[in-house]
C-alpha positions as CSV (number, residue, x, y, z in Angstrom):
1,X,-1.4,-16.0,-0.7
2,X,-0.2,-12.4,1.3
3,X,1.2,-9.9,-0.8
4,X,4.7,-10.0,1.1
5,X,4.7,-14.0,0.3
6,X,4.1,-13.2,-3.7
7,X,7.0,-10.3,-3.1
8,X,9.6,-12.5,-1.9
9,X,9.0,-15.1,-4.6
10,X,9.4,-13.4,-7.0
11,X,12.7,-11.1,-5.5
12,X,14.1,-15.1,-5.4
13,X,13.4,-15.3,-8.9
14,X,14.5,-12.6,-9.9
15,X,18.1,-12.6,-7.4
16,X,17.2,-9.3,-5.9
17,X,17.8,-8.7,-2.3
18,X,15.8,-6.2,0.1
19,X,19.2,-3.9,0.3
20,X,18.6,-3.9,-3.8
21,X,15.0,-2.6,-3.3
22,X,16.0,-0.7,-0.1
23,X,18.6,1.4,-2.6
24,X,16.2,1.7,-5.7
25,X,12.9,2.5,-3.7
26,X,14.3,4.6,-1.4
27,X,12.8,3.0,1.3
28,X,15.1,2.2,4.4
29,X,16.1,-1.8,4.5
30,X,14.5,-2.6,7.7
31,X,11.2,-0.6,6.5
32,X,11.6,-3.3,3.4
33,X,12.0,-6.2,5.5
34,X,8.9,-5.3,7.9
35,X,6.8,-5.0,4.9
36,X,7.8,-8.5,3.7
37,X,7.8,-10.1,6.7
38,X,4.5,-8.8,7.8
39,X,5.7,-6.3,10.8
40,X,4.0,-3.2,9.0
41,X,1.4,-2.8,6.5
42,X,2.8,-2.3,3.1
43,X,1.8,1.7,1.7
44,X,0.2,1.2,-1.8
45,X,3.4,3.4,-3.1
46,X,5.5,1.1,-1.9
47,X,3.7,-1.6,-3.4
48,X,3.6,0.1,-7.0
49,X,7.6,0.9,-6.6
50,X,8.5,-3.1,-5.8
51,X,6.4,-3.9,-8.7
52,X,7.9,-1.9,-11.1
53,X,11.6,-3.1,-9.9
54,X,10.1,-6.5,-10.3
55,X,8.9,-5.7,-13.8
56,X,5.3,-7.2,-12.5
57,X,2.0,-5.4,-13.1
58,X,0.4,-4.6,-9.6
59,X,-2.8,-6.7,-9.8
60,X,-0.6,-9.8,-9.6
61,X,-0.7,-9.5,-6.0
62,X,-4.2,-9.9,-5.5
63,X,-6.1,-12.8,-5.4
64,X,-8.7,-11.5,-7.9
65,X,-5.7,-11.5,-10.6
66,X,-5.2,-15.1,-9.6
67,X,-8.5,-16.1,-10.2
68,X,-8.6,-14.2,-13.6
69,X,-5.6,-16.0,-14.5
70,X,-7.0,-19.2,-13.0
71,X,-10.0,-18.7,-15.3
72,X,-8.2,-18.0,-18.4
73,X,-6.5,-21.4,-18.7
């Protein structure tokens, strides 16, 4: 599953919107939405400063975490 697709379950989950990470990232709103809608590619800093809002470790949005997981059950 794409990184953006993981991000945007999880901000439904969680009831935060992309103005909510916009204003505690720093990161412009339309800058959010083209990174979770595919538009541009995602900076890793970005990446580590939506997974800390989300209260998620990083490696959760790779597939090598999913298989870990996948293995562990």
């Amino acid at each position: 599953m794409p990184i953006s697709l993981k991000i945007k379950e999880l901000l439904k989950d969680k009831k935060i919107t992309y103005k909510e990470i916009s204003v505690l990232t720093n990161i412009h709103e339309k800058t959010v939405a083209n990174y979770l809608n595919d538009k541009t590619p995602m900076p890793v800093n970005a990446l580590i400063a939506i997974s800390q809002i989300l209260e998620v470790p990083v490696n959760i949005f790779f597939d090598n975490a999913e298989r870990s997981e996948e293995r562990r059950v």
